[in-house]
DSSP file (Angstrom, degrees, kcal/mol; ACC not computed):
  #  RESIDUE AA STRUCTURE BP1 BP2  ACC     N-H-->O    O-->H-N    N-H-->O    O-->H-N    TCO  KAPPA ALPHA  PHI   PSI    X-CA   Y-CA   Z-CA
    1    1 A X              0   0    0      0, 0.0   101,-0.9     0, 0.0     2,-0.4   0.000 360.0 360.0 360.0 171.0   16.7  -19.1   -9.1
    2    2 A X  B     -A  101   0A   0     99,-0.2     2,-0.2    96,-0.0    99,-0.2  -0.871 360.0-121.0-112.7 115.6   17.3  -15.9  -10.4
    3    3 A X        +     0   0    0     97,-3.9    96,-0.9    -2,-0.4     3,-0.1  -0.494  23.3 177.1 -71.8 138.9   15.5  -14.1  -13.7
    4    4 A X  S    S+     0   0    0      1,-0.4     2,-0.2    -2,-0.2    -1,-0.2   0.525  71.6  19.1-109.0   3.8   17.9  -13.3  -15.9
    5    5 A X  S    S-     0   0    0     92,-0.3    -1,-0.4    91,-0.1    94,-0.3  -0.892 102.6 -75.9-163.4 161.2   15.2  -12.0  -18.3
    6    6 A X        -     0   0    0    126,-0.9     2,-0.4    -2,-0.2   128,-0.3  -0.070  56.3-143.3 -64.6 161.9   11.5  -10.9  -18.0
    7    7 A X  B     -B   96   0B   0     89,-0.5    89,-1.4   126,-0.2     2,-0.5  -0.930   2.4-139.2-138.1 109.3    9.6  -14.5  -17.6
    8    8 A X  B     +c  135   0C   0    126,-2.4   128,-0.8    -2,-0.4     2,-0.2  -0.751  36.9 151.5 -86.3 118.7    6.0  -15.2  -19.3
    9    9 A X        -     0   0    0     -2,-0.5     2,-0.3    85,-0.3    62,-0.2  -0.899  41.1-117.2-161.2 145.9    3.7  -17.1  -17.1
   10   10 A X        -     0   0    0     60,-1.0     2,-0.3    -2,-0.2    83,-0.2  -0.568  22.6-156.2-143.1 102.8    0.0  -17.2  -16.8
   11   11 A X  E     -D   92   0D   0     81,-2.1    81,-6.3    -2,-0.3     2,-0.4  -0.623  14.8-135.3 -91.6 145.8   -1.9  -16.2  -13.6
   12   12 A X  E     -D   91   0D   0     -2,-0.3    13,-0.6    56,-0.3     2,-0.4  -0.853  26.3-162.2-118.8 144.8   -5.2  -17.4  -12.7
   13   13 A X  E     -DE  90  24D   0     77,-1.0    77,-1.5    -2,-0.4     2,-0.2  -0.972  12.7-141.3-163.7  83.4   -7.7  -14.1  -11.2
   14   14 A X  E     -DE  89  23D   0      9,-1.4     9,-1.3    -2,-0.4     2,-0.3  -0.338  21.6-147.1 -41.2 133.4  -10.6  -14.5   -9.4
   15   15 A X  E     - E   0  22D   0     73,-1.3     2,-0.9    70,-0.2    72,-0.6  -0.700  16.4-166.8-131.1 106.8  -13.3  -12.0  -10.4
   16   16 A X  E > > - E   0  21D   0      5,-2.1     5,-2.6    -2,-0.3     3,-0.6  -0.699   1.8-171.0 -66.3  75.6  -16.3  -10.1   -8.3
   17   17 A X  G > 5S+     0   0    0     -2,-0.9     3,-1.6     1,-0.2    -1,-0.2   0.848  85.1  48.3 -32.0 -55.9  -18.8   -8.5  -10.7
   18   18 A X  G 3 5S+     0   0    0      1,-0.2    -1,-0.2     2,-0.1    -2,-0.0   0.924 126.7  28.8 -59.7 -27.0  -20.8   -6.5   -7.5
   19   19 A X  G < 5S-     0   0    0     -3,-0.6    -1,-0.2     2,-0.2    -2,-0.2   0.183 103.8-133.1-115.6  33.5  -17.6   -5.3   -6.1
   20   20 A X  T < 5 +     0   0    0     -3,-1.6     2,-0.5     1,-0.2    -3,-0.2   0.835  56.3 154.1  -9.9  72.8  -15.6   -5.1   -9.5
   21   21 A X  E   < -E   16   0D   0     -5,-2.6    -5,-2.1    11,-0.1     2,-0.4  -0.944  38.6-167.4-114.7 130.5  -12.8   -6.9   -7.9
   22   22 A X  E     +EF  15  31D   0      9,-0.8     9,-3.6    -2,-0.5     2,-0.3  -0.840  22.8 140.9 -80.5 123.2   -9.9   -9.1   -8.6
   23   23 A X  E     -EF  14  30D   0     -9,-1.3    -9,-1.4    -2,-0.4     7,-0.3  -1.000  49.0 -66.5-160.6-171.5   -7.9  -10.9   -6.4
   24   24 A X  E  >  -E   13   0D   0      5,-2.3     4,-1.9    -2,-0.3   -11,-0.2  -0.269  36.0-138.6 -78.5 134.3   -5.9  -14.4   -5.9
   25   25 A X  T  4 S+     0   0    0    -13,-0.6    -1,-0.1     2,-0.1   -12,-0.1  -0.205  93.3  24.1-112.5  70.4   -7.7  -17.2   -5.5
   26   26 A X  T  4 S+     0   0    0     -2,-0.1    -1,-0.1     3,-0.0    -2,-0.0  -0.082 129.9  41.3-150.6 -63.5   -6.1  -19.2   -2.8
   27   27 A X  T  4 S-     0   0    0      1,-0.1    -2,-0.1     2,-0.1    -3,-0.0   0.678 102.2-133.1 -79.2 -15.9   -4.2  -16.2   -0.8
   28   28 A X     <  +     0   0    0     -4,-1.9     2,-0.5     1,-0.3    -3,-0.1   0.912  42.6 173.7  74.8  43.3   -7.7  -13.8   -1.3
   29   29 A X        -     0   0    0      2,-0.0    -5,-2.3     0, 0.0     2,-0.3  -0.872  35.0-134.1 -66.7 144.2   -5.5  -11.3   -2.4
   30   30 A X  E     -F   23   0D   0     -2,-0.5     2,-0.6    -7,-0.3    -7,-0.2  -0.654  23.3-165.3 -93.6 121.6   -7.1   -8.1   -3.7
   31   31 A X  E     -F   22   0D   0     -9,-3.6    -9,-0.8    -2,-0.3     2,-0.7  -0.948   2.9-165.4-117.4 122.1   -5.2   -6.7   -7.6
   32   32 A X        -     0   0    0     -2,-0.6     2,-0.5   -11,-0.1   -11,-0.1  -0.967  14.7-138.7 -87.8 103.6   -5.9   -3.2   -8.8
   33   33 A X        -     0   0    0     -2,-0.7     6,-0.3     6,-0.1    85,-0.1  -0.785   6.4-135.4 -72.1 135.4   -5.1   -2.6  -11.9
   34   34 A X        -     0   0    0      4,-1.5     3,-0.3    -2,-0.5     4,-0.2   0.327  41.8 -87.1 -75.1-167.9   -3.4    0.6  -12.9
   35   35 A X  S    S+     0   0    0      1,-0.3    -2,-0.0     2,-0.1    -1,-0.0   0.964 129.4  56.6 -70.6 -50.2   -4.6    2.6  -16.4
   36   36 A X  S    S-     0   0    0      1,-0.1    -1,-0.3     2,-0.1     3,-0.1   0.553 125.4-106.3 -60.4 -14.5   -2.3    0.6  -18.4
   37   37 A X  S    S+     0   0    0     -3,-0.3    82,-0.7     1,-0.2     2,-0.3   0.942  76.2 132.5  76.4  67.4   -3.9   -2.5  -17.2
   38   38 A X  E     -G  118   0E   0     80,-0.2    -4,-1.5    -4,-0.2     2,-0.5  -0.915  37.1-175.2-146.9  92.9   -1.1   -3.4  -14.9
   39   39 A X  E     -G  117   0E   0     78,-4.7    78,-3.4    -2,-0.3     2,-0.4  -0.934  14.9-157.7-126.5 154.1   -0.8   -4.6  -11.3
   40   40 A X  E     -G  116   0E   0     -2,-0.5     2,-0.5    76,-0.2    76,-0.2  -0.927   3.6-166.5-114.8 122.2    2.9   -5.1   -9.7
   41   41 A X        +     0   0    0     74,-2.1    26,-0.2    -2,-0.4    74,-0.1  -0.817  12.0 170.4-108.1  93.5    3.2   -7.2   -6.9
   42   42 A X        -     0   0    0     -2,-0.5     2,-0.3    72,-0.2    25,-0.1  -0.025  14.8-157.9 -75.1-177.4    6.6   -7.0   -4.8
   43   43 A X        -     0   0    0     23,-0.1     4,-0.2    71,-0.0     5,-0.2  -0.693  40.2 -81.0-149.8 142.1    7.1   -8.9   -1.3
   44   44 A X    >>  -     0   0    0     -2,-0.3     3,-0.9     1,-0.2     4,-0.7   0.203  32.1-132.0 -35.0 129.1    9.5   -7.9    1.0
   45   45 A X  T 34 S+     0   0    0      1,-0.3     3,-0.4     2,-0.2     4,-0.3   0.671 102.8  59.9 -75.0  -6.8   12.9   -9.1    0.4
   46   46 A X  T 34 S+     0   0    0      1,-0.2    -1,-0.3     2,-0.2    -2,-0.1  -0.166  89.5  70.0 -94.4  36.5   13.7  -10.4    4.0
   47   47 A X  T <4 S+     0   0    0     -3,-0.9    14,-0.4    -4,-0.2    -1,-0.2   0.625  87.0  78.9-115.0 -43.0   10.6  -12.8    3.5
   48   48 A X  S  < S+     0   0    0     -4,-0.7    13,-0.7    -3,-0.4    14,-0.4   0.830  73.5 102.2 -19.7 -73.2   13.6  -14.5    0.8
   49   49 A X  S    S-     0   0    0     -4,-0.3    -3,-0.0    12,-0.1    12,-0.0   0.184  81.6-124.0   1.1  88.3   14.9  -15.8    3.6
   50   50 A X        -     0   0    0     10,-0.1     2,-0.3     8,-0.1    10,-0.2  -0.224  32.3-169.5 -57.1 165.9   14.4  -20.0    4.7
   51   51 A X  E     -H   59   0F   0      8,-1.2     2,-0.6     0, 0.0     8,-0.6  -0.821  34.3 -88.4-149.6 150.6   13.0  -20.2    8.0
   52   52 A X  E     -H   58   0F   0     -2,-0.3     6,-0.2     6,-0.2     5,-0.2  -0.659  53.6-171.6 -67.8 103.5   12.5  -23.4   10.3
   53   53 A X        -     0   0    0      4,-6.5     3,-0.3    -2,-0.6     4,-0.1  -0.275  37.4 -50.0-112.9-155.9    9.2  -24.5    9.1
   54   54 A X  S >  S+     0   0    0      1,-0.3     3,-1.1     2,-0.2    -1,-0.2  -0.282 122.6  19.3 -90.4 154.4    7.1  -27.5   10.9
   55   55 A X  T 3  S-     0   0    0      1,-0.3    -1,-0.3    -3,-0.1    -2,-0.1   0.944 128.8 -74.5  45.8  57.6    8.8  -31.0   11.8
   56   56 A X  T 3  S+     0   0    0     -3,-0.3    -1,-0.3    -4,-0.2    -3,-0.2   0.456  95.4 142.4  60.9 -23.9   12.1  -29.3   11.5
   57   57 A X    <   -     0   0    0     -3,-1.1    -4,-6.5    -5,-0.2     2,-0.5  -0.281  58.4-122.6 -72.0 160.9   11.8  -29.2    7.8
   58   58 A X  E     -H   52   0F   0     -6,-0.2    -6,-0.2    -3,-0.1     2,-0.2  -0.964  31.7-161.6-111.5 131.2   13.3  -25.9    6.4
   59   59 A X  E     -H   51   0F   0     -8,-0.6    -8,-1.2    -2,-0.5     2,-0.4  -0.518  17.7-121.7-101.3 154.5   10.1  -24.2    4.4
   60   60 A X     >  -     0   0    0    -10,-0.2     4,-0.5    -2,-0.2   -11,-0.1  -0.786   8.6-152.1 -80.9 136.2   10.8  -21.2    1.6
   61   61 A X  H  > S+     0   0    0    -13,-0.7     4,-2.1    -2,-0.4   -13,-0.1   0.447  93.5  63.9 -86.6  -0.5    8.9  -18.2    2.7
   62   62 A X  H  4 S+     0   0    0    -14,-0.4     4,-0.5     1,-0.2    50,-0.2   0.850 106.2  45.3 -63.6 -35.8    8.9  -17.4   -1.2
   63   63 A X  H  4 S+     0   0    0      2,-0.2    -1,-0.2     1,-0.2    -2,-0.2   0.816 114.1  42.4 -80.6 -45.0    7.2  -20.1   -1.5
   64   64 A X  H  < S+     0   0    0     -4,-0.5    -2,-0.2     1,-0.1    -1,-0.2   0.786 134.0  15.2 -39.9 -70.6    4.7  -19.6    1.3
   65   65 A X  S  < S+     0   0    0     -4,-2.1     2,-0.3   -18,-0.1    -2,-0.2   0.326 101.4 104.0-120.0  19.5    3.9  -15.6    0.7
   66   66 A X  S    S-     0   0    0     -4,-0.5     2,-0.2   -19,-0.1    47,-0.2  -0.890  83.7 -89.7-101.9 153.3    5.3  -15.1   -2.8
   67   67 A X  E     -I  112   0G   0     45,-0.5    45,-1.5    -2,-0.3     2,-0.3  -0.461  45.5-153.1 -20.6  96.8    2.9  -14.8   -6.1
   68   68 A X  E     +I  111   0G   0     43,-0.3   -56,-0.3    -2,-0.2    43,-0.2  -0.594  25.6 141.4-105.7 125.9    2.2  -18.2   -7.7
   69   69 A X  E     -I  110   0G   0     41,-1.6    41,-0.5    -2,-0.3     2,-0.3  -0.471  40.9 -91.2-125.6-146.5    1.3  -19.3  -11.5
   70   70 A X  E     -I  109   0G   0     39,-0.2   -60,-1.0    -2,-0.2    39,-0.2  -0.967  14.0-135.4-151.5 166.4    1.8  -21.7  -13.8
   71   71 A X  S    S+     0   0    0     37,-3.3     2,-0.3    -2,-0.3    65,-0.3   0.446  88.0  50.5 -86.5  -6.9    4.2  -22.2  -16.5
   72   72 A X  S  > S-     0   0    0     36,-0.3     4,-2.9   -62,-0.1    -1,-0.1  -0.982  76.2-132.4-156.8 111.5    1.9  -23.3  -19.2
   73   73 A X  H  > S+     0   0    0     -2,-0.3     4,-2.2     1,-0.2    -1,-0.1   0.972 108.3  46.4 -54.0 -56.4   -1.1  -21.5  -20.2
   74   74 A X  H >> S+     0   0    0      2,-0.2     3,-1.4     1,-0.2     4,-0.8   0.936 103.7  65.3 -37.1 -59.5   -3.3  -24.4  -20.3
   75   75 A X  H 3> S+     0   0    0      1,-0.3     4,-2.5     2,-0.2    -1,-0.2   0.865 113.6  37.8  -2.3 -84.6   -1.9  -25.5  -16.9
   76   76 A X  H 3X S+     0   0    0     -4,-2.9     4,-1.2    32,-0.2    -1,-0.3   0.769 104.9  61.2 -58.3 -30.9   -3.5  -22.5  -15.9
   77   77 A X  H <X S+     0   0    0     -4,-2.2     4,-2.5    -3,-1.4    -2,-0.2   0.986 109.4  47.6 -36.0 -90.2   -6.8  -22.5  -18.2
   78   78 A X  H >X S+     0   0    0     -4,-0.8     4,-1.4     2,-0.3     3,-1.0   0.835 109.3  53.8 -29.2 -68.2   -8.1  -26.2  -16.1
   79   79 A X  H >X S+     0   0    0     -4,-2.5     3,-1.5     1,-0.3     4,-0.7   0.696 116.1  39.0 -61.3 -79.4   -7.2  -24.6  -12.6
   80   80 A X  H 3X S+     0   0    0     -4,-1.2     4,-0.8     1,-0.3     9,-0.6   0.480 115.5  53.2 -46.6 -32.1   -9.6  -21.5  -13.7
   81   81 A X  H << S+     0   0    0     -4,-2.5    -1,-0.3    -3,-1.0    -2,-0.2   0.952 116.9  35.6 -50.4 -60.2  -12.0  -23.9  -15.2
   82   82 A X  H << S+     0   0    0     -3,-1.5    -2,-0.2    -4,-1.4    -1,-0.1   0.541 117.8  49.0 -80.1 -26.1  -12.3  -26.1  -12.1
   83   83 A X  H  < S+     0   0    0     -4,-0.7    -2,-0.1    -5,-0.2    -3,-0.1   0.924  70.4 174.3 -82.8 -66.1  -12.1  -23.3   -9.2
   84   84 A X     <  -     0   0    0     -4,-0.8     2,-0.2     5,-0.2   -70,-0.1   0.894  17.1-164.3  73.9  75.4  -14.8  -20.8  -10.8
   85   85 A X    >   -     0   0    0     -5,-0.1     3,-2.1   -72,-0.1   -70,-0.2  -0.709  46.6 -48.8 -76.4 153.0  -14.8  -18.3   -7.8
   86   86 A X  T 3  S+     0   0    0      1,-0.2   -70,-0.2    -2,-0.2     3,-0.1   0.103 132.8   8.5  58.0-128.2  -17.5  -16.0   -7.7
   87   87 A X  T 3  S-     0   0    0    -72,-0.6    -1,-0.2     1,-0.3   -71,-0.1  -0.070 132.4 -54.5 -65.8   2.0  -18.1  -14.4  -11.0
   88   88 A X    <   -     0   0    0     -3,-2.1   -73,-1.3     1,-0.0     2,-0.6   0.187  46.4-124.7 140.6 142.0  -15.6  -16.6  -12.8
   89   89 A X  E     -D   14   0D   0     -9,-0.6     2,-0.4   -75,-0.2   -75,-0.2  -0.925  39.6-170.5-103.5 105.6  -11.8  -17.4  -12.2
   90   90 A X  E     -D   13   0D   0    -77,-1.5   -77,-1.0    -2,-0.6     2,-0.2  -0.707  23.4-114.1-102.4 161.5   -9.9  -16.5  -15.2
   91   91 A X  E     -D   12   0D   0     -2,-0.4     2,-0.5   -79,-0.2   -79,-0.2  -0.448  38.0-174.9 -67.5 129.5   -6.3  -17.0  -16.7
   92   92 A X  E     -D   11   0D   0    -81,-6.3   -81,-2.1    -2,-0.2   -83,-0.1  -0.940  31.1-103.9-151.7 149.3   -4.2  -13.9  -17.3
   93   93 A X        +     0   0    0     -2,-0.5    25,-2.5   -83,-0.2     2,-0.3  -0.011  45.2 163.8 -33.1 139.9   -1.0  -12.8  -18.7
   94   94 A X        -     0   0    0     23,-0.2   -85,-0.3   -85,-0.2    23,-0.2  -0.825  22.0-148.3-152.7-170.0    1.7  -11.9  -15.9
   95   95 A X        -     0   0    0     21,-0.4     2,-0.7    -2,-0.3   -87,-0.2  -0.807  13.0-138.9-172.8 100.5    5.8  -11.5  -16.1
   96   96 A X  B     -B    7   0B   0    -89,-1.4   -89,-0.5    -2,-0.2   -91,-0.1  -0.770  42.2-127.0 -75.7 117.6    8.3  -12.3  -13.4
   97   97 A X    >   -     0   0    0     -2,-0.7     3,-1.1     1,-0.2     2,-0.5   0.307  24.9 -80.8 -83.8-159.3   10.3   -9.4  -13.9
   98   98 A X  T 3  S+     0   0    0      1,-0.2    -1,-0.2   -94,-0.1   -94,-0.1  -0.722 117.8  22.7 -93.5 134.3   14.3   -9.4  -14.6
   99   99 A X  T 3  S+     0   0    0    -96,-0.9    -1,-0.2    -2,-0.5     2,-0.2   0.351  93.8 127.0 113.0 -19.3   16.1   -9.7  -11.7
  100  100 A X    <   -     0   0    0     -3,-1.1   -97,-3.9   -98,-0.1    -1,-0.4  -0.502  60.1-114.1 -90.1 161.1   13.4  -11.4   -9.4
  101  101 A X  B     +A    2   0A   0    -99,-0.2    12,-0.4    -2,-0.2    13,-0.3  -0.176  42.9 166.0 -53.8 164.7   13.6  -14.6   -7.3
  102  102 A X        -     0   0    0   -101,-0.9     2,-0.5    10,-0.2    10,-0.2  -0.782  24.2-161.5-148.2 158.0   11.3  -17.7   -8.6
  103  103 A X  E     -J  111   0G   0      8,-1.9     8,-1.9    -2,-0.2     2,-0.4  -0.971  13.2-149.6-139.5 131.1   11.1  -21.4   -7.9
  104  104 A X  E     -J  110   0G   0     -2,-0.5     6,-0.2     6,-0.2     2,-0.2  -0.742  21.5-165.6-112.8 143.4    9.1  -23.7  -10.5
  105  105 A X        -     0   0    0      4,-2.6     2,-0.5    -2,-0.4     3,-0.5  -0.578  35.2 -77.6-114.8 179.9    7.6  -26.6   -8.4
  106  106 A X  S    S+     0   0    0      1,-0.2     4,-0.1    -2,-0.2    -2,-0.0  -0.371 111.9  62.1-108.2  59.3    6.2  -29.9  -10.0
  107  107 A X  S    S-     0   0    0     -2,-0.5    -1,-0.2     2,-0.1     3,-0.1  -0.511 128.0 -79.0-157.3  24.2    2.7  -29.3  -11.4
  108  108 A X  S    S+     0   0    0     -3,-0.5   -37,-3.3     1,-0.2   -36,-0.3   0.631  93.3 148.7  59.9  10.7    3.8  -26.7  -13.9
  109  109 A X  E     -I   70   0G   0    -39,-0.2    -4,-2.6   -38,-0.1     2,-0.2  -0.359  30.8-166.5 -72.4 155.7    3.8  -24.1  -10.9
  110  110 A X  E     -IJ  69 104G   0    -41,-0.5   -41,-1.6    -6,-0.2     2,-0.4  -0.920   8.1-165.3-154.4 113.6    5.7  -21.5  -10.4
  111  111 A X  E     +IJ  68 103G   0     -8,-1.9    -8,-1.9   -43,-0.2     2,-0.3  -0.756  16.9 173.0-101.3 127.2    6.3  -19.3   -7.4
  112  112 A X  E     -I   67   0G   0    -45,-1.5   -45,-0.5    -2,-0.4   -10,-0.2  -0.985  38.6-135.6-141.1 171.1    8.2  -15.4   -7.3
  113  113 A X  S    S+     0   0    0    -12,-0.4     2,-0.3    -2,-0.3    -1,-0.1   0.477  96.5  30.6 -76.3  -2.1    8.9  -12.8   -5.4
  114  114 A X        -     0   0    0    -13,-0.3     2,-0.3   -47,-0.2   -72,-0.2  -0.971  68.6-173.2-153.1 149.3    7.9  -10.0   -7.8
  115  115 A X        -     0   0    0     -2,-0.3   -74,-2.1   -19,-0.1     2,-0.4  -0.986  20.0-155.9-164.4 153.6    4.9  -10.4  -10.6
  116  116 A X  E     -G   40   0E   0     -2,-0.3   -21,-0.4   -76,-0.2   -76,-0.2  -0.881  27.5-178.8-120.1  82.1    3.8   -8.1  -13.4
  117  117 A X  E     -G   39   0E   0    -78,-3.4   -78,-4.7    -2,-0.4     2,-0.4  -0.697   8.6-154.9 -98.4 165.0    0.0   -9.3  -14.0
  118  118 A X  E     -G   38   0E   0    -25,-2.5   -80,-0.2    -2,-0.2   -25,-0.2  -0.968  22.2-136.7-148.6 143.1   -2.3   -7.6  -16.8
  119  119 A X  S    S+     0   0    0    -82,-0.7     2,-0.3    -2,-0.4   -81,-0.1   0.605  84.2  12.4 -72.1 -24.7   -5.4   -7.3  -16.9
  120  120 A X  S >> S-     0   0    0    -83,-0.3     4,-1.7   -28,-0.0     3,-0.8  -0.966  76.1-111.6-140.2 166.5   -5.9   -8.2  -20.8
  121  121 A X  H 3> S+     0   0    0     -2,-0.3     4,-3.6     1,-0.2    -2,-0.0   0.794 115.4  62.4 -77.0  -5.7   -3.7   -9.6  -23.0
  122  122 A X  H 3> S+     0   0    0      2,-0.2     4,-1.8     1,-0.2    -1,-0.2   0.620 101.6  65.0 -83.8 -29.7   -3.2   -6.1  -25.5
  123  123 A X  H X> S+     0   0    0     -3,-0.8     4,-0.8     2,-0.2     3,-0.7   0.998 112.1  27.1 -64.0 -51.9   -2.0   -5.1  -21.9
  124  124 A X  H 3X S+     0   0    0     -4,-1.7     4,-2.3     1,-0.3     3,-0.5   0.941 116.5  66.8 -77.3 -42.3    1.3   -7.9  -22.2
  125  125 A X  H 3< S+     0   0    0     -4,-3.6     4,-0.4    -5,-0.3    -1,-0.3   0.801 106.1  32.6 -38.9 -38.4    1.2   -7.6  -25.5
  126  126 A X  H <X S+     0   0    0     -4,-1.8     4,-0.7    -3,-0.7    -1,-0.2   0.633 120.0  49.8-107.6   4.8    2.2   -4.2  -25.5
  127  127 A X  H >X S+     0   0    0     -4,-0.8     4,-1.3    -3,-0.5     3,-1.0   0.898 104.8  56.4 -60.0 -73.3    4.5   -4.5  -22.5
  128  128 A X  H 3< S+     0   0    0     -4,-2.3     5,-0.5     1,-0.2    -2,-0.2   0.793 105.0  69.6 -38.1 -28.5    6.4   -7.9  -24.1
  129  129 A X  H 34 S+     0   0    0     -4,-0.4    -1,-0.2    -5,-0.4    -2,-0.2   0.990 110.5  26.3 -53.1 -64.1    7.0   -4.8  -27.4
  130  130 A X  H << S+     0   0    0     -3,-1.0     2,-0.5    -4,-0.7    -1,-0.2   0.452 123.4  50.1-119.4   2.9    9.2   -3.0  -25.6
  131  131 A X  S  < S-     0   0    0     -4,-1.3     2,-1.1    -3,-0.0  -126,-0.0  -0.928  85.7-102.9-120.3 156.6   10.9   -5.6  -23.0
  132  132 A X        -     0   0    0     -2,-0.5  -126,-0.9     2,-0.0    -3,-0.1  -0.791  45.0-173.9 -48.2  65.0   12.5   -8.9  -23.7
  133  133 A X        -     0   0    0     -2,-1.1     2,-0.2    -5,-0.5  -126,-0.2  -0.632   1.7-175.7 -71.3 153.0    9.9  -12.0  -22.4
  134  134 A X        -     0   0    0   -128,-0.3  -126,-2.4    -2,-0.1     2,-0.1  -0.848  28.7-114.5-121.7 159.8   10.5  -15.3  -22.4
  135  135 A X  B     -c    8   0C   0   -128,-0.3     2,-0.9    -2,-0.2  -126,-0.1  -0.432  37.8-110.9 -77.8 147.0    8.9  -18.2  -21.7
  136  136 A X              0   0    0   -128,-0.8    -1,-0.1   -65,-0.3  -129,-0.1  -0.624 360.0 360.0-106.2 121.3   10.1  -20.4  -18.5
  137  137 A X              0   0    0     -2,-0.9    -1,-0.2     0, 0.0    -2,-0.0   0.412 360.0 360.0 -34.9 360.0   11.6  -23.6  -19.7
């Protein structure tokens, strides 16, 4: 589907006190946040694209290399409770922006091509001011 509006949904953020690093904790990506407390995650629009994926089944590659949350803060709250990377996996504010791809799967997951995450909530808080969020049904 398609955003037709900024989309509020709640990313879960490994964190590394010695190396003060963030990053995803299944794909081990690494997130810098900007000054604003801001990191933007894009992925190449020919990765959109379905693909032949094993036993014939046709896999999303959105789904596969695109940015994953949940839909539902708690949702997210348990998986950080229960993973606990490191120096603690917490839940944090993020925004699939207007215009981006997503597919919401059936666990309160949520998959996009494009993701806004922030590093404290005063960060979405004053992003959500001046854009249009909503929450994804």
């Amino acid at each position: 589907m398609k955003a037709e509006t900024d989309l509020k949904v709640y990313k879960c953020l490994d964190y590394n006190r010695s190396y003060d690093m963030y990053s995803t904790p299944f794909q081990f990506m690494r997130v810098e946040f900007d000054k604003n407390g801001k990191f933007a995650f894009e992925m190449d629009a020919d990765l959109l694209n379905d693909f032949p994926g094993v036993c014939g089944k046709v896999v999303c590659k959105m789904v596969e290399k695109g940015m994953h949350a949940y839909r539902a803060k708690a949702a997210a709250d348990i998986i950080s409770a229960k993973f606990h990377k490191d120096d603690g996996t917490k839940t944090h504010y993020a925004v699939i922006p207007k215009g981006s791809y997503y597919y919401i799967g059936n666990k309160c997951d949520i998959v996009s091509n494009r993701m806004i995450i922030f590093k404290r909530k005063k960060d979405f808080d004053a992003y959500a001011k001046e854009n249009k969020v909503k929450t994804v049904e």
